[in-house]
C-alpha positions as CSV (number, residue, x, y, z in Angstrom):
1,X,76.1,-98.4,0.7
2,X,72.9,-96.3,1.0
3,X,71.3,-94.3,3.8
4,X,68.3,-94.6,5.3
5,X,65.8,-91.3,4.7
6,X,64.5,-92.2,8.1
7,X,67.1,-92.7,11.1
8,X,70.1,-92.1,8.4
9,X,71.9,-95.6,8.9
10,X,74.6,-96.4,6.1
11,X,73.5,-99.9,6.1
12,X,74.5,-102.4,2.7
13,X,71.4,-104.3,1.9
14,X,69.2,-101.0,1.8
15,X,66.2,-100.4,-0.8
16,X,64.4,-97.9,-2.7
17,X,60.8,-97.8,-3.0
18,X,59.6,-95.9,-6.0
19,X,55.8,-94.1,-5.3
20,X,53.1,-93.8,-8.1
21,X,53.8,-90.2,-8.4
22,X,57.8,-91.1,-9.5
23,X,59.4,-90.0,-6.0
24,X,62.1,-92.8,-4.9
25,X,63.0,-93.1,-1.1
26,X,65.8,-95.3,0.4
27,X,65.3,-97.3,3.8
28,X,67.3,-99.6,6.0
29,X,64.1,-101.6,7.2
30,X,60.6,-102.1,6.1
31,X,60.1,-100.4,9.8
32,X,61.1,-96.6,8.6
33,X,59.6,-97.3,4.8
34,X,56.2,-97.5,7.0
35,X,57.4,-94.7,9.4
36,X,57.3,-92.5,6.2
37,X,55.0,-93.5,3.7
38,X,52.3,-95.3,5.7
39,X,49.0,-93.4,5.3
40,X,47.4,-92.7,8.9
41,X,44.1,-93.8,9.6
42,X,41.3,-90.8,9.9
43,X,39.8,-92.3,13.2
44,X,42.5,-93.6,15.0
45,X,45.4,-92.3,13.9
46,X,47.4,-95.4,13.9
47,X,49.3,-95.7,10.5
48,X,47.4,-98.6,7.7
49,X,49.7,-101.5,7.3
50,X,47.6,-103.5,5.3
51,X,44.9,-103.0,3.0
52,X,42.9,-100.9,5.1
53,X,39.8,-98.9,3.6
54,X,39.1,-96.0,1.7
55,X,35.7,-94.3,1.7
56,X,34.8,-91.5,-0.2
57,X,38.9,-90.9,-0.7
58,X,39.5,-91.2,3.0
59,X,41.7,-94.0,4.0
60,X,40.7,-95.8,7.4
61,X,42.5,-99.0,9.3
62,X,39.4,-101.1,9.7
63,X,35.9,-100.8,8.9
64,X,35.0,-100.2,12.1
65,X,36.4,-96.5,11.7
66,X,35.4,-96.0,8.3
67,X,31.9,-96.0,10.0
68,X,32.6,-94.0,13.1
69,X,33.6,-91.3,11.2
70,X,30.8,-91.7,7.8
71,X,28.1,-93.3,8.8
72,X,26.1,-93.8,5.7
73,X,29.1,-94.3,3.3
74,X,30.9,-96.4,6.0
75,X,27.8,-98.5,6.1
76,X,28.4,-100.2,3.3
77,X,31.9,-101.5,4.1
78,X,32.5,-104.6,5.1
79,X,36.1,-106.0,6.9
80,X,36.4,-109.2,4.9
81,X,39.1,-110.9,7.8
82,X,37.4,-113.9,9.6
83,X,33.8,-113.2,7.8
84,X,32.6,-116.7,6.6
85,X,30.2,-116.8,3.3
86,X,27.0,-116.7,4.0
């Protein structure tokens, strides 16, 4: 069995995630791998699940805070989720 890095459960089906920079982290739940490793929106605050948005190597949630905090940069990103073609 392997413990979680997050809440330290010794739990059987855990997993490793491997990062792009070679670090390797075990979690019980897809829950404390987000807890951890999650970026955190630059507006908000609230931590990027999905794709989210980076601007000018800031990461954002939404477009909607990529362009409350750069205006001019931000401008120019769209959301893409429930936008029909033109």
């Amino acid at each position: 069995m392997a413990t979680c890095e997050v809440c330290g459960n010794d739990y059987w089906m855990a997993f490793d995630i491997r990062t792009v920079s070679g670090d390797t982290y075990t979690f019980d739940s897809f829950e404390c791998a987000i807890q951890l490793l999650a970026p955190i929106c630059e507006h908000c605050q609230c931590k990027i699940v999905g794709h989210g948005v980076e601007v000018s190597g800031r990461f954002f949630c939404c477009a909607h805070c990529a362009r409350a905090v750069d205006q001019e940069t931000g401008a120019q990103v769209r959301d893409a989720v429930g936008s029909r073609p033109g």
